[in-house]
C-alpha positions, -999 to +999 in steps of 0.1 A: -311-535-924-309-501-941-347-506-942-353-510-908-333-482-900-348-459-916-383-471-902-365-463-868-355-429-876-387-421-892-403-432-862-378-409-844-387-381-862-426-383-853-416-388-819-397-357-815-431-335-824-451-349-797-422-361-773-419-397-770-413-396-734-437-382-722-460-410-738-444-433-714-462-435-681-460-468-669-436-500-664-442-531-695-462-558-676-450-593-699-446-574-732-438-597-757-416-582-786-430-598-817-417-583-858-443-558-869-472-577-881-464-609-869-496-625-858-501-660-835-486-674-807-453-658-796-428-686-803-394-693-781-372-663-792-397-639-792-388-617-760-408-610-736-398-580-712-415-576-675-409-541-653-440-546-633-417-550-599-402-535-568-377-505-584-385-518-615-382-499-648-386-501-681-415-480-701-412-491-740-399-519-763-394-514-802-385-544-823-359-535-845-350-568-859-351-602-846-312-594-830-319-556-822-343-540-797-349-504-785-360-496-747-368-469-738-363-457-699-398-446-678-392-414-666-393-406-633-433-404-620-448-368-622-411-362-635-399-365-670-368-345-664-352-381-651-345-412-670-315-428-661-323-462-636-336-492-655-341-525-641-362-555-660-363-586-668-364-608-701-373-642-707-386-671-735-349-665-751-338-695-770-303-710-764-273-688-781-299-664-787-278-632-796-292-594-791-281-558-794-299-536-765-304-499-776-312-482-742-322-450-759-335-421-737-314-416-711-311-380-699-282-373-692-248-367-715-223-375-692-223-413-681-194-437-665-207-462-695-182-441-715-151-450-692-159-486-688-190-487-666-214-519-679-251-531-665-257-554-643-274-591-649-280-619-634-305-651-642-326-672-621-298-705-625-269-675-613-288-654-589-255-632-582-251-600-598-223-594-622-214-568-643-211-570-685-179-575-699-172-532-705-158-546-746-199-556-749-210-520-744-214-486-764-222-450-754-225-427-775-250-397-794-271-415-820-285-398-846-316-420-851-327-408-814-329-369-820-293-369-814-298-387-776-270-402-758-276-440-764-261-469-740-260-503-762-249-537-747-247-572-768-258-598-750-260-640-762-286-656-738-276-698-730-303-707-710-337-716-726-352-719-689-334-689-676-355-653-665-325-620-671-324-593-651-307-567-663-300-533-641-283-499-641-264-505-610-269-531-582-305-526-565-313-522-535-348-527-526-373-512-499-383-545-487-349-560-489-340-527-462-373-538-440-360-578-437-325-563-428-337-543-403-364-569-393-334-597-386-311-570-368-343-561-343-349-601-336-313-599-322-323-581-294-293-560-288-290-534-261-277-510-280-297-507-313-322-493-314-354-489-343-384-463-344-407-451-369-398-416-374-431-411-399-445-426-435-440-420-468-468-405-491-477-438-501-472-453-463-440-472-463-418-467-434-393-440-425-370-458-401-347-444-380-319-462-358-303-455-324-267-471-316-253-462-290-242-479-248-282-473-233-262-447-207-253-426-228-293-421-236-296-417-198-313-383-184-283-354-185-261-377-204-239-353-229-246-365-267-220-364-296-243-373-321-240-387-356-266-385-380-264-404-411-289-403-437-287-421-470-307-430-504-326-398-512-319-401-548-336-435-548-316-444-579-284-440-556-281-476-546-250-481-537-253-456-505-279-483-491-250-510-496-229-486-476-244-472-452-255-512-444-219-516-439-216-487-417-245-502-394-232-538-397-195-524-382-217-500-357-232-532-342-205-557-345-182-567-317-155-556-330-136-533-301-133-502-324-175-506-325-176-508-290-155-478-281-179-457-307-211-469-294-197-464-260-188-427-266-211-416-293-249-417-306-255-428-338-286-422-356-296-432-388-321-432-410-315-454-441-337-442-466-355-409-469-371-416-506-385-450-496-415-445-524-391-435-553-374-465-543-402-485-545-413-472-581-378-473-592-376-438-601-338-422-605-342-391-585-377-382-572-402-395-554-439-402-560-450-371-563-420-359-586-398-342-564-361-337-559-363-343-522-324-332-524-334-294-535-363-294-505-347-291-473-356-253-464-391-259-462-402-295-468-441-300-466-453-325-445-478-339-465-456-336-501-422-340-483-434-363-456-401-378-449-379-350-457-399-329-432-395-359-406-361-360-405-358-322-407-381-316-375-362-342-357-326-323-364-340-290-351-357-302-325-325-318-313-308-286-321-326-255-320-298-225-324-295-219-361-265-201-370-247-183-401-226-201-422-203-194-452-202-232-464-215-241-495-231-208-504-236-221-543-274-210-559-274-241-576-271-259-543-299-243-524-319-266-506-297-296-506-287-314-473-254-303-472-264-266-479-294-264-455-275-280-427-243-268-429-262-233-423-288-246-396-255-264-372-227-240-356-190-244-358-191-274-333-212-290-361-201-307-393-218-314-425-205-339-451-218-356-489-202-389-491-200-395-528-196-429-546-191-442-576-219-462-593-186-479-608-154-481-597-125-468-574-089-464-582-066-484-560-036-457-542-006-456-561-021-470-593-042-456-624-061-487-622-100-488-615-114-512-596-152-523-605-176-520-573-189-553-561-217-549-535-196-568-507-169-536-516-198-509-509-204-525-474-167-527-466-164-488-474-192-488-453-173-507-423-142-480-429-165-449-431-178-464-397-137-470-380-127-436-394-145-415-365-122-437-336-102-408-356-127-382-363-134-379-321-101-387-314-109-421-293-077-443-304-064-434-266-097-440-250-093-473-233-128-490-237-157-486-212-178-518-199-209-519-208-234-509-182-256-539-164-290-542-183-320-546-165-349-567-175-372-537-176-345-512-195-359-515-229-397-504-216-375-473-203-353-467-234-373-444-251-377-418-217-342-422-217-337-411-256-359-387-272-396-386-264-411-388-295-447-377-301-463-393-333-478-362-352-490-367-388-467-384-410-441-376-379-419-375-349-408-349-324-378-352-300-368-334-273-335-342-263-306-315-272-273-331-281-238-308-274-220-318-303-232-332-337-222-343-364-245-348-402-236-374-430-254-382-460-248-408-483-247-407-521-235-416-554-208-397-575-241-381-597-223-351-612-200-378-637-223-408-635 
């Protein structure tokens, strides 16, 4: 053992001159982790590690011992600033098969793994996720690593037959957004509402949602509007399981949904960074940018969907005015930031943060792990809080108006006539009162 660890430091030490991240530019496509200078066929315990998948990620594999591998996190594409998401699988385990993971490069120094946080797994016989028992998992600086911050879980695999996934958080996929949206259009409801605002670099779909009673979209109708816009950190995940929930509540019969479609507009667009998403990058997209820091000026052909959403917003609003909110350098750029200063004092701007891990129930010092049916009940309450927000607890509910069989070939006169540009959307219409939300995690301690 001392022997192998001081291979691993040595191997350490030459990584350090020529950066052993930056080395890593792709995901491990069925790597199979044999001992150095074995030769032959890999037999049943020698791992083999695939990343080659929607928001996967994993870039490197060092066998250690036959209990103890290294992996090593693929940075963010055209970005190695970022390497915090993971998300890979491992199979040929043998039964009772025992391992230490060394997850080795993350970036940052501050992590929930130190207050309990654990990964995620789940196997093809127990397709549900579910976190690691937090007593199976380490966090700390490591030496052997050029002094990194290294994340270490023990793991016994029982299942010969079984494929593990392992992740940083619950994922939440691009395509798993498009079949959601997909079985919400088939329902045909009169007030919801889905339109391409524009593509992604790599052409994947910015959608963006109406939801709303049809007369309120009517010709001269006034507009309190809600925008809500979520997952531009694509490692973020658990603002797509929450802003879900808010949609699910938003379309629901539920009589608080009705009263806020009846007297407000909601429109949504789930996720801005649908490429990072797809590449399972932590914080950029494609191209390596922190669409977060590029809301001033985005460019439509780098920021595609940034600029999409942005030229929608001012188009709807077109009176920029001075604000004092938020006037932080380091924030420059962000959502909250370049918002808060384009709306005026009718307007508000919020960051909904959450925890990759936990909440603390009132009352009580005790944290509560995150399940992905908790996100989209947050979700549901984020939704009922603005009966409060707009004050409607006293508004008795308004009937829906009669729909006509030809109203939906007339729904988009009646919104905002969009004209597809390149890569995006224009609208028209000018709403009196607005309101901005974006959705993310709790980054600056996760």
């Amino acid at each position: 053992m001392k022997t192998n660890m001081a291979e691993r430091s040595k191997t350490a030490e030459t990584g350090s001159d020529i950066g052993i991240d930056e080395i890593i530019t792709g995901n491990l496509s069925k790597y199979t982790a044999v001992p150095p200078g074995y030769y032959g066929q890999p037999r049943k315990g020698h791992l083999i590690f695939d990343a080659c998948f929607e928001s996967g990620n994993l870039g490197r594999v060092d066998h250690i011992t036959e209990f103890e591998f290294d992996l090593f996190i693929r940075p963010d594409t055209c970005n190695p600033r970022f390497r915090v998401w993971f998300n890979f699988t491992v199979e040929n385990v043998k039964e009772s098969q025992r391992v230490i993971f060394n997850i080795v490069n993350f970036s940052k120094t501050k992590s929930l793994y130190r207050d309990g946080m654990a990964p995620m797994v789940k196997s093809t016989s127990r397709p549900k996720w579910q976190r690691l028992p937090p007593k199976n998992v380490y966090y700390y600086r490591c030496p052997d690593h050029r002094k990194n911050y290294v994340m270490s879980f023990a793991f016994c695999f029982d299942r010969e037959d079984d494929v593990y996934q392992f992740a940083y958080c619950y994922p939440y996929t691009y395509t798993r957004l498009q079949h959601y949206l997909d079985n919400l259009q088939k329902r045909n409801m009169d007030y919801f509402f889905r339109e391409l605002l524009g593509l992604s670099v790599q052409q994947r779909q910015l959608d963006l949602l109406t939801i709303t009673n049809p007369v309120n979209l009517r010709p001269g109708a006034e507009e309190k509007v809600v925008f809500i816009t979520a997952r531009v950190h694509p490692g973020e995940t658990p603002s797509s399981f929450v802003c879900q929930g808010i949609i699910d509540f938003l379309v629901s019969p539920h009589p608080i949904a009705k009263v806020l479609r009846d007297h407000l507009v909601f429109k949504i667009a789930p996720m801005l960074n649908p490429d990072g998403v797809y590449l399972g990058n932590y914080r950029c997209s494609l191209m390596g940018f922190d669409l977060n820091r590029h809301w001033v000026d985005p460019s439509p052909w780098a920021h595609p969907t940034l600029h999409g959403v942005k030229q929608l917003i001012v188009q709807m609003y077109n009176n920029p005015s001075s604000t004092s909110f938020n006037r932080d350098a380091v924030k420059a750029g962000t959502g909250r930031r370049f918002l808060g200063g384009l709306l005026d004092d009718t307007s508000y701007c919020y960051t909904l943060e959450v925890s990759f891990y936990s909440y603390i129930v009132g009352g009580t010092t005790s944290a509560v792990p995150y399940t992905e049916e908790a996100y989209m009940k947050l979700g549901r309450n984020v939704a009922r809080t603005f009966l409060d927000y707009y004050r409607l607890n006293t508004i008795s509910e308004r009937p829906l108006a009669p729909i006509t069989t030809t109203w939906r070939e007339k729904a988009s006169s009646y919104r905002c006539a969009y004209h597809r540009g390149a890569g995006n959307n224009q609208a028209v219409s000018k709403p009196e009162k607005r309101t901005q939300a974006s959705l993310k995690e709790h980054t600056h301690s996760s």
